[in-house]
PDB file of N, CA, C and O in Angstrom:
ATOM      1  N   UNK A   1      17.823 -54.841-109.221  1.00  0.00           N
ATOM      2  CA  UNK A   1      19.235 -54.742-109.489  1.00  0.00           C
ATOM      3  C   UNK A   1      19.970 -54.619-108.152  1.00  0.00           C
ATOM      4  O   UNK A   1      19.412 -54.025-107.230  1.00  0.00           O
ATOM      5  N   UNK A   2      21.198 -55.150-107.993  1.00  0.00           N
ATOM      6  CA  UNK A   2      21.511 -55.753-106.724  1.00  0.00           C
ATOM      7  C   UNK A   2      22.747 -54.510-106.741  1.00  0.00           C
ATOM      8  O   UNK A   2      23.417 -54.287-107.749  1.00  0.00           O
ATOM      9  N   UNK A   3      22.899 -53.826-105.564  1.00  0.00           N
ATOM     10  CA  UNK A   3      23.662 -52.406-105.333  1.00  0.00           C
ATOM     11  C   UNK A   3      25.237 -52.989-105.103  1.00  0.00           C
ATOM     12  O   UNK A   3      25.610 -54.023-104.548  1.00  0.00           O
ATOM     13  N   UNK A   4      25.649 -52.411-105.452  1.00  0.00           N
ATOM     14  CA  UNK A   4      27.190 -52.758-105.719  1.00  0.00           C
ATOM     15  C   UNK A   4      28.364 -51.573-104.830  1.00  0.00           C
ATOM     16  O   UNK A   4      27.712 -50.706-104.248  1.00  0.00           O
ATOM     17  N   UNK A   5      29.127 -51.493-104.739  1.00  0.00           N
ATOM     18  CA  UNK A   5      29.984 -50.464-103.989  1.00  0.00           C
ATOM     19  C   UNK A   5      31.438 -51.136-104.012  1.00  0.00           C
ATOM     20  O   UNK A   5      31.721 -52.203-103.467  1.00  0.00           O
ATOM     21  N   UNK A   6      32.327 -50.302-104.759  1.00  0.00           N
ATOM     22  CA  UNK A   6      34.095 -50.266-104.730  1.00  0.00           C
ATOM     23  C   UNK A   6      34.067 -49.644-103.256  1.00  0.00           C
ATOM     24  O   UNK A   6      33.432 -48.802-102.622  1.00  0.00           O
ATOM     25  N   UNK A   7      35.199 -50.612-103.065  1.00  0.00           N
ATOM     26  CA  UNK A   7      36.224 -49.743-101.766  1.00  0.00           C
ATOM     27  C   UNK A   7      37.021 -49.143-102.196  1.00  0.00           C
ATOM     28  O   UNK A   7      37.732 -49.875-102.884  1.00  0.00           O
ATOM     29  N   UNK A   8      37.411 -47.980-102.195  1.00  0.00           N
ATOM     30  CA  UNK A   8      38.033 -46.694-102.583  1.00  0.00           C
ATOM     31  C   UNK A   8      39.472 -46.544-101.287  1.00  0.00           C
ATOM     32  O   UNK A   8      40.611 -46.309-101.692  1.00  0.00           O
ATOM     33  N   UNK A   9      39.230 -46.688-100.058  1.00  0.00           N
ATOM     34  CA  UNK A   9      40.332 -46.275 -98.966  1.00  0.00           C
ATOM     35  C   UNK A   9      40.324 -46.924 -97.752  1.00  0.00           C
ATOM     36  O   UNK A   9      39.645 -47.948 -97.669  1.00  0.00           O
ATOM     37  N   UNK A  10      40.941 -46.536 -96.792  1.00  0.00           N
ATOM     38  CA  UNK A  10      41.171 -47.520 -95.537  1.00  0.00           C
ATOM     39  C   UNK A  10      39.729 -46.876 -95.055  1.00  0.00           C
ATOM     40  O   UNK A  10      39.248 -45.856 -95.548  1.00  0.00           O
ATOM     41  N   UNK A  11      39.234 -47.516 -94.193  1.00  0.00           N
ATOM     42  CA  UNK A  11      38.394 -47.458 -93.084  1.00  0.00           C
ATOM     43  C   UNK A  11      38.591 -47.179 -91.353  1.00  0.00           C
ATOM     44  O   UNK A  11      37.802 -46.893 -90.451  1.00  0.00           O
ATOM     45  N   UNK A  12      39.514 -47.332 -91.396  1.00  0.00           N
ATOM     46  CA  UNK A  12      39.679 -46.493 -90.031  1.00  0.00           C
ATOM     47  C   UNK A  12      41.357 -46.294 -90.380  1.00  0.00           C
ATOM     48  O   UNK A  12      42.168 -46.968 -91.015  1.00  0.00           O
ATOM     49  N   UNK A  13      41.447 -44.677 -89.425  1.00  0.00           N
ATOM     50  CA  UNK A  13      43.043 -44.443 -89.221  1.00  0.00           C
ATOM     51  C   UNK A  13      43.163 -43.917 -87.907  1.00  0.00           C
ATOM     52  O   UNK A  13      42.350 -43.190 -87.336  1.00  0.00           O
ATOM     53  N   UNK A  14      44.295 -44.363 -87.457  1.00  0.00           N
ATOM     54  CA  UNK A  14      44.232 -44.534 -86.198  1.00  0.00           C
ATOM     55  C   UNK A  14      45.689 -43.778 -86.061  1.00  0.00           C
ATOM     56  O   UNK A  14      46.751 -44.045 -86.623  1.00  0.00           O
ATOM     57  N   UNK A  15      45.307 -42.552 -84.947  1.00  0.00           N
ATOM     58  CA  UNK A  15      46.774 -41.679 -84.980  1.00  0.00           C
ATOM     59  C   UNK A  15      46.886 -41.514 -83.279  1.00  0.00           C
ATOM     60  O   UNK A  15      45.995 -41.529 -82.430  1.00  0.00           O
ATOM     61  N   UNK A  16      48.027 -41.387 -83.180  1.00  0.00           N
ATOM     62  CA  UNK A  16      48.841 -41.557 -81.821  1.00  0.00           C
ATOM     63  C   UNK A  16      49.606 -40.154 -81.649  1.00  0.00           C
ATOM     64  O   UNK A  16      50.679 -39.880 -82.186  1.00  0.00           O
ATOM     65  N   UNK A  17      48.825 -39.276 -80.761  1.00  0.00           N
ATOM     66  CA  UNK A  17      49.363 -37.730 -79.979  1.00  0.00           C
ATOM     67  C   UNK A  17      50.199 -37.919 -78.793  1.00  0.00           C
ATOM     68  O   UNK A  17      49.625 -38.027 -77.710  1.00  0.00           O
ATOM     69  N   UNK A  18      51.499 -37.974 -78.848  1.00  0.00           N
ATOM     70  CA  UNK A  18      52.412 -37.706 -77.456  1.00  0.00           C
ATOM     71  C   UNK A  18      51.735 -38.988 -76.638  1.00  0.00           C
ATOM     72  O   UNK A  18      50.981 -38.862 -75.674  1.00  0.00           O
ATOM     73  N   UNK A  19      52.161 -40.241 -77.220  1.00  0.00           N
ATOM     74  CA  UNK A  19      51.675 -41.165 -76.107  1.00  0.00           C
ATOM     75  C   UNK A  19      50.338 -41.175 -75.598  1.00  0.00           C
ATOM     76  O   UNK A  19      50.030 -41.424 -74.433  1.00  0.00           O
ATOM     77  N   UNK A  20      49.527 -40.878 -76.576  1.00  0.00           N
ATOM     78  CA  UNK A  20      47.908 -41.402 -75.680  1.00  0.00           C
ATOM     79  C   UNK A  20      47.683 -43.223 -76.341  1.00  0.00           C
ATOM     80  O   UNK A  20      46.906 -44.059 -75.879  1.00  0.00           O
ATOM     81  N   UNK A  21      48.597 -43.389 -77.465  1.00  0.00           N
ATOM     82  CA  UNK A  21      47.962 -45.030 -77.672  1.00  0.00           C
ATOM     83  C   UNK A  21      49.450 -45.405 -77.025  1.00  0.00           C
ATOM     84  O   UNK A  21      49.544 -46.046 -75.979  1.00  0.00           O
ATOM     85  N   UNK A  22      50.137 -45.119 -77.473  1.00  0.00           N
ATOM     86  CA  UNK A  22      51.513 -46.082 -77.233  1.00  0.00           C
ATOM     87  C   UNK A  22      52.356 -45.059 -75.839  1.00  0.00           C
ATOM     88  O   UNK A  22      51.927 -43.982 -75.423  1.00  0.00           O
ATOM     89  N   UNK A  23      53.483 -45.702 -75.393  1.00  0.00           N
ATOM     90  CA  UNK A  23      54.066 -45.186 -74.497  1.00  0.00           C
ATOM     91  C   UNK A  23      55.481 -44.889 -75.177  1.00  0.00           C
ATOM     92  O   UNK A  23      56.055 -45.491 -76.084  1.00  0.00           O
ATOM     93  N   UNK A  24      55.937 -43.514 -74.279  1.00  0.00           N
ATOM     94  CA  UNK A  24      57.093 -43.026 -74.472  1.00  0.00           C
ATOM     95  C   UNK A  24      58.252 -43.651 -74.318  1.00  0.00           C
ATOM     96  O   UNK A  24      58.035 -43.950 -73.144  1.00  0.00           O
ATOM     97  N   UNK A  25      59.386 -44.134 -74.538  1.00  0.00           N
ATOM     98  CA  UNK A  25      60.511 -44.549 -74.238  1.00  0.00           C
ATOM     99  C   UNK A  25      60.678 -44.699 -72.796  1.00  0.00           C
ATOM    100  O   UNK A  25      59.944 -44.182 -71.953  1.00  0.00           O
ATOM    101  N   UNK A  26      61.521 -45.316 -72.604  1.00  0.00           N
ATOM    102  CA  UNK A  26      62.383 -45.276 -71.132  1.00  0.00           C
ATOM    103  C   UNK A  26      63.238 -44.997 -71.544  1.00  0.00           C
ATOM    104  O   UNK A  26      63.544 -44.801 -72.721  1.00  0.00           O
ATOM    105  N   UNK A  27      64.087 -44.890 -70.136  1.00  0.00           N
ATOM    106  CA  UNK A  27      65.474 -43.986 -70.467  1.00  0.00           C
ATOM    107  C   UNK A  27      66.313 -45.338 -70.722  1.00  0.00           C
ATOM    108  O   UNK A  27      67.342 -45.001 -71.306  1.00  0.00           O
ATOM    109  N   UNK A  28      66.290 -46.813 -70.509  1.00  0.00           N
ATOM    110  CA  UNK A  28      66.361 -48.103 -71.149  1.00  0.00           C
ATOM    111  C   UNK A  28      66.714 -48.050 -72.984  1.00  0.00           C
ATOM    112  O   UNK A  28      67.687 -48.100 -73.737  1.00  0.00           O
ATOM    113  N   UNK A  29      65.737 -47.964 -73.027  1.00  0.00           N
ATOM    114  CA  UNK A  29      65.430 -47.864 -74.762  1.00  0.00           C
ATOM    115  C   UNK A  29      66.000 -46.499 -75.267  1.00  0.00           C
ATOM    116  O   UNK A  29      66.630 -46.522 -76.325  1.00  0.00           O
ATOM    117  N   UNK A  30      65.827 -45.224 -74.563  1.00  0.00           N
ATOM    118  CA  UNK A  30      66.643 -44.230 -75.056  1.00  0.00           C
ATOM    119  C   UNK A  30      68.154 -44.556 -75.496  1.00  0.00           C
ATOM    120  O   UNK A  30      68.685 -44.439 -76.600  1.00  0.00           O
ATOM    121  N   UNK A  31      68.720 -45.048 -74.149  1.00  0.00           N
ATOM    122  CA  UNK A  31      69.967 -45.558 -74.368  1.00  0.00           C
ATOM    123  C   UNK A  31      70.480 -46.341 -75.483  1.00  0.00           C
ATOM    124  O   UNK A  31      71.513 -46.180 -76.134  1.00  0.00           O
ATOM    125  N   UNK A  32      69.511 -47.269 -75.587  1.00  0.00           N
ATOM    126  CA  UNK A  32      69.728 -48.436 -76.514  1.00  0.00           C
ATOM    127  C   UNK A  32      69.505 -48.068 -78.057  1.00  0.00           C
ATOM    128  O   UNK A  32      69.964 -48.648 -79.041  1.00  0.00           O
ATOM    129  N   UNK A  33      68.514 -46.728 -77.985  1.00  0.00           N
ATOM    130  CA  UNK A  33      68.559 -45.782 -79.446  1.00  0.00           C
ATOM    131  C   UNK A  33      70.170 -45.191 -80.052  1.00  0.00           C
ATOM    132  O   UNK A  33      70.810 -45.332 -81.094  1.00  0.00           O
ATOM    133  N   UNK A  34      70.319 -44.638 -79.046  1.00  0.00           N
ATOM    134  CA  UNK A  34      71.335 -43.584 -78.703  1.00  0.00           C
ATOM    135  C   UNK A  34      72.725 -44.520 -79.347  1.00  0.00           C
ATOM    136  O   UNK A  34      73.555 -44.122 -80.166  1.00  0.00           O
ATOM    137  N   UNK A  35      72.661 -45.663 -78.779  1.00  0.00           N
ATOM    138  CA  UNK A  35      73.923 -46.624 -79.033  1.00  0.00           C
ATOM    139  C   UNK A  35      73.808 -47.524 -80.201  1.00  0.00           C
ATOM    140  O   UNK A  35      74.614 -48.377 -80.574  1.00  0.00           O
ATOM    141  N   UNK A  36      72.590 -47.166 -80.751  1.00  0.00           N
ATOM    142  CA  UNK A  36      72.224 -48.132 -82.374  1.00  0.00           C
ATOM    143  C   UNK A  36      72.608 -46.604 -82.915  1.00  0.00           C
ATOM    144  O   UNK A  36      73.517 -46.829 -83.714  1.00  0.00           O
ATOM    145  N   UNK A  37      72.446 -45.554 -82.898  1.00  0.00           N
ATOM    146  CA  UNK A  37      72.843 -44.458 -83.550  1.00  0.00           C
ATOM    147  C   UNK A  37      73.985 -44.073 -83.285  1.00  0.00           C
ATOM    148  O   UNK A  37      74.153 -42.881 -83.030  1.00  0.00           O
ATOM    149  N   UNK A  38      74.705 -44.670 -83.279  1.00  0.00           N
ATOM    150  CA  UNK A  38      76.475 -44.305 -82.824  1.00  0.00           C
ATOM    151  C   UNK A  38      76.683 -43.360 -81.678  1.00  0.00           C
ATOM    152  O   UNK A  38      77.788 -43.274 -81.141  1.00  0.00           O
ATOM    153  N   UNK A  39      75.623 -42.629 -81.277  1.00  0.00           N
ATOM    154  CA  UNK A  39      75.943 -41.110 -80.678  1.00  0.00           C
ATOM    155  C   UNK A  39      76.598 -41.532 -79.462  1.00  0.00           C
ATOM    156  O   UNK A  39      76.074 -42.460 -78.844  1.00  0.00           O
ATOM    157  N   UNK A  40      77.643 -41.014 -79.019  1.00  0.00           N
ATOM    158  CA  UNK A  40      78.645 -40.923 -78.693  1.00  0.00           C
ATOM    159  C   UNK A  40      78.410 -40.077 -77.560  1.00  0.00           C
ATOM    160  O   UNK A  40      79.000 -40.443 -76.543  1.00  0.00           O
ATOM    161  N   UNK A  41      77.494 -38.730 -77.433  1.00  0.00           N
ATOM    162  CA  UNK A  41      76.998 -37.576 -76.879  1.00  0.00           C
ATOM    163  C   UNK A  41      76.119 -38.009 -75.180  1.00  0.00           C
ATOM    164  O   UNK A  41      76.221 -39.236 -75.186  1.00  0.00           O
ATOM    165  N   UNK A  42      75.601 -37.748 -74.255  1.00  0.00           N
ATOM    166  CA  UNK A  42      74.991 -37.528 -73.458  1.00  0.00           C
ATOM    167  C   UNK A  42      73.559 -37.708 -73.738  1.00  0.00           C
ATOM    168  O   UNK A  42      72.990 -36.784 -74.320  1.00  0.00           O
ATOM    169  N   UNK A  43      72.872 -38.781 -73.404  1.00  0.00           N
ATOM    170  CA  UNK A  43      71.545 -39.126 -73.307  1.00  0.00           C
ATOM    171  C   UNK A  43      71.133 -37.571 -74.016  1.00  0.00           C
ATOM    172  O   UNK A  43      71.091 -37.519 -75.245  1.00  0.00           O
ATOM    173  N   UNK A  44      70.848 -36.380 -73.246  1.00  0.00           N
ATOM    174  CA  UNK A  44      70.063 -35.314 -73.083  1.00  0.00           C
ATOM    175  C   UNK A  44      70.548 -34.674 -74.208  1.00  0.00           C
ATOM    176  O   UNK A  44      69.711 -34.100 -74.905  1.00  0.00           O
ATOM    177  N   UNK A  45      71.687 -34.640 -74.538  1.00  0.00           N
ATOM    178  CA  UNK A  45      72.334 -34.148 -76.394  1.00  0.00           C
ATOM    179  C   UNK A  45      71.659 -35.134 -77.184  1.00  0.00           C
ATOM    180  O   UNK A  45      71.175 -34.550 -78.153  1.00  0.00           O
ATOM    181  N   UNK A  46      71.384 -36.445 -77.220  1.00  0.00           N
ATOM    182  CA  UNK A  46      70.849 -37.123 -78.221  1.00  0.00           C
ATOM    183  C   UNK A  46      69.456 -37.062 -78.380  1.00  0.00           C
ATOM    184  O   UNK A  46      68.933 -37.256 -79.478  1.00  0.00           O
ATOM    185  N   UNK A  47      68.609 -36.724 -77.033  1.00  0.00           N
ATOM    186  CA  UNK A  47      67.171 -36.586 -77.036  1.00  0.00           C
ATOM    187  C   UNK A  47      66.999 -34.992 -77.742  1.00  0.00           C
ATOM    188  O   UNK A  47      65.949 -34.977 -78.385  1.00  0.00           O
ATOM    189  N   UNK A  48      67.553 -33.964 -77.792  1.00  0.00           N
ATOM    190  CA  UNK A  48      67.318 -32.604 -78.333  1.00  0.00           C
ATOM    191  C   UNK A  48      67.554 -32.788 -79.946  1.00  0.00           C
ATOM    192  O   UNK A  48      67.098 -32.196 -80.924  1.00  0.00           O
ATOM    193  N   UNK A  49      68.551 -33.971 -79.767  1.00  0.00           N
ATOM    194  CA  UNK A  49      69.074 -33.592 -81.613  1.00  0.00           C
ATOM    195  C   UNK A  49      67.709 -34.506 -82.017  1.00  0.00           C
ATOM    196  O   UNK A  49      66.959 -33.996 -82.850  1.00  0.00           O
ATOM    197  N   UNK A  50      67.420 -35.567 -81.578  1.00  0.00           N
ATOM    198  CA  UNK A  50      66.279 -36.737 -82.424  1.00  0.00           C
ATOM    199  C   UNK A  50      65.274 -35.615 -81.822  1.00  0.00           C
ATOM    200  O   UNK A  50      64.704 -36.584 -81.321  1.00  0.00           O
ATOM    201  N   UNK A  51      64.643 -34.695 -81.466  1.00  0.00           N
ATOM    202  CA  UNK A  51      63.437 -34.186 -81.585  1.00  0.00           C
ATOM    203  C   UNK A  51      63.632 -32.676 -82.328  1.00  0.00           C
ATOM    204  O   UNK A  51      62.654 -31.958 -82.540  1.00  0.00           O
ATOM    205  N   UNK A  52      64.995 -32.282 -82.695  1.00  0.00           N
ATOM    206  CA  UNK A  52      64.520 -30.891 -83.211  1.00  0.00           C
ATOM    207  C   UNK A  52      64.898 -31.552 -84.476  1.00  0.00           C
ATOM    208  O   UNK A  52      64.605 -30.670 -85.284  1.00  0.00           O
ATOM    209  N   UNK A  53      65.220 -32.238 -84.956  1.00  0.00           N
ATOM    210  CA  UNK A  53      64.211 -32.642 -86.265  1.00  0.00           C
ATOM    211  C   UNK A  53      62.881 -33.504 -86.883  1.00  0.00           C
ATOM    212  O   UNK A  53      62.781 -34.039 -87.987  1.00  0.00           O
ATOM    213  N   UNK A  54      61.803 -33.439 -85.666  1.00  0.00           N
ATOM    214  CA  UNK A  54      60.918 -34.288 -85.601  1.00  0.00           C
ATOM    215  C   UNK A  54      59.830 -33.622 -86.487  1.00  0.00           C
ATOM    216  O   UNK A  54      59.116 -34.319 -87.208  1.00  0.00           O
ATOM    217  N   UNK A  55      59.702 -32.238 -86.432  1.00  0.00           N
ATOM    218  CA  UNK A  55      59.102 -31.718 -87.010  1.00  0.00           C
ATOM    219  C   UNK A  55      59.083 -31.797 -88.766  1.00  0.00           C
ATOM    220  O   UNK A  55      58.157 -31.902 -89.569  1.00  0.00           O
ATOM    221  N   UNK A  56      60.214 -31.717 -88.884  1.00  0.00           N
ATOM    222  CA  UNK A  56      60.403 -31.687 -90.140  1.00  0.00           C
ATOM    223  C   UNK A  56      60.193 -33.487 -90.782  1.00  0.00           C
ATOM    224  O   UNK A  56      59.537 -33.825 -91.767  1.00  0.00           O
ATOM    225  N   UNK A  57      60.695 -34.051 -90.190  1.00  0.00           N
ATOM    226  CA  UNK A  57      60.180 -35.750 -90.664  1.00  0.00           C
ATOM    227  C   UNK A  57      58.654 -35.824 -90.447  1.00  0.00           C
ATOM    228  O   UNK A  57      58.083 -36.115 -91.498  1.00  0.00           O
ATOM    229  N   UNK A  58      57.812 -35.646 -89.388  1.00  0.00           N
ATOM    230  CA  UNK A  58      56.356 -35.733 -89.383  1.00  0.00           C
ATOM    231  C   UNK A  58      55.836 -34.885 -90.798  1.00  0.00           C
ATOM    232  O   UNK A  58      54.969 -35.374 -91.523  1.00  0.00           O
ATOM    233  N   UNK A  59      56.298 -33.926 -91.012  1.00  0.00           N
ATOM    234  CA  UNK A  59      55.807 -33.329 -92.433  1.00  0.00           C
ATOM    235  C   UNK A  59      56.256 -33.657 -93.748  1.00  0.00           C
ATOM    236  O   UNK A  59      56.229 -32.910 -94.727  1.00  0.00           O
ATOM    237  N   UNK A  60      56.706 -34.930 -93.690  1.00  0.00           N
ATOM    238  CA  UNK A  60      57.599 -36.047 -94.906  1.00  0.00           C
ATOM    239  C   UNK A  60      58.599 -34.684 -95.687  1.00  0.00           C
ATOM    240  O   UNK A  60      58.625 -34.660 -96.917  1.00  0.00           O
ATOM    241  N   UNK A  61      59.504 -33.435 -94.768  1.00  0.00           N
ATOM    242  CA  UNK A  61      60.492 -33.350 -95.410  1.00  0.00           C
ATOM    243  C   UNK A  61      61.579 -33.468 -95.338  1.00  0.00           C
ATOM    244  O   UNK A  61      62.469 -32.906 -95.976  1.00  0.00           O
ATOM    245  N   UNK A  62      61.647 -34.518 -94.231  1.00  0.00           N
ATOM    246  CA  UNK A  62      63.056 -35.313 -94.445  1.00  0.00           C
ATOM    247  C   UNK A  62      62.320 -36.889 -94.451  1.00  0.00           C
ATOM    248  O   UNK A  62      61.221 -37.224 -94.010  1.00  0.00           O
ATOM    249  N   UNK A  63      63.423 -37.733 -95.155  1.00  0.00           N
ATOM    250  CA  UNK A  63      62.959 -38.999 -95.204  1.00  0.00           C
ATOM    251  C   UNK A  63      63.762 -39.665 -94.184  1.00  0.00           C
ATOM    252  O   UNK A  63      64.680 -39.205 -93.505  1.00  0.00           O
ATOM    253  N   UNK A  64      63.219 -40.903 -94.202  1.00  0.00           N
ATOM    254  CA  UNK A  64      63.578 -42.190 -92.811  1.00  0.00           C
ATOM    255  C   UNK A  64      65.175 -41.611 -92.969  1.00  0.00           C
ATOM    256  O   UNK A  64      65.552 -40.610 -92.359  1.00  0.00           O
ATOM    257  N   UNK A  65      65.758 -42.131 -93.574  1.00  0.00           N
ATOM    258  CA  UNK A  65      67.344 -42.222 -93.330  1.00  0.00           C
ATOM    259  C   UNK A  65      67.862 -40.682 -92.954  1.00  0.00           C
ATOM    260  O   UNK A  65      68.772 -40.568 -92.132  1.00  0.00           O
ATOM    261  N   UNK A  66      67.492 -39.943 -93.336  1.00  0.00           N
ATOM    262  CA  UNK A  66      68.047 -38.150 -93.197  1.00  0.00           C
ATOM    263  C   UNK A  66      67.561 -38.116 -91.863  1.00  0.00           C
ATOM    264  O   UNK A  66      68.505 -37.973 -91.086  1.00  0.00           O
ATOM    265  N   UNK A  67      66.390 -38.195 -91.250  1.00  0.00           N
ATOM    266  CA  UNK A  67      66.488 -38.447 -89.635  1.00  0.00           C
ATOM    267  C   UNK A  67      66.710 -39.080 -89.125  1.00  0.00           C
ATOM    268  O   UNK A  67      66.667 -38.934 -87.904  1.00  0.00           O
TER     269      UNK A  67
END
């Protein structure tokens, strides 16, 4: 009898800590965040507000649009 097996889930997951796979922004692309998000504020006001709610989006309790 010939052995059989369902795939049940992904096989590899692949997670990214503070830039060890991908790289951090430039201050380029910050800008260019900053100005797709209307903010109006100082580079360094827009980088504090998009990370003190980072926490709470990494733990799905805010969704995409609320952050």
């Amino acid at each position: 009898m010939p052995l059989t097996t369902t795939h049940t889930g992904p096989d590899t997951v692949i997670l990214d800590y503070n830039g060890v796979l991908g790289v951090q922004p430039t201050t380029t692309q910050w800008l260019r965040l900053a100005r797709t998000a209307t903010w109006e504020a100082e580079l360094a006001s827009f980088q504090n507000a998009f990370w003190s709610a980072r926490t709470l989006y990494d733990a799905g309790q805010l969704s995409d649009r609320a952050y």
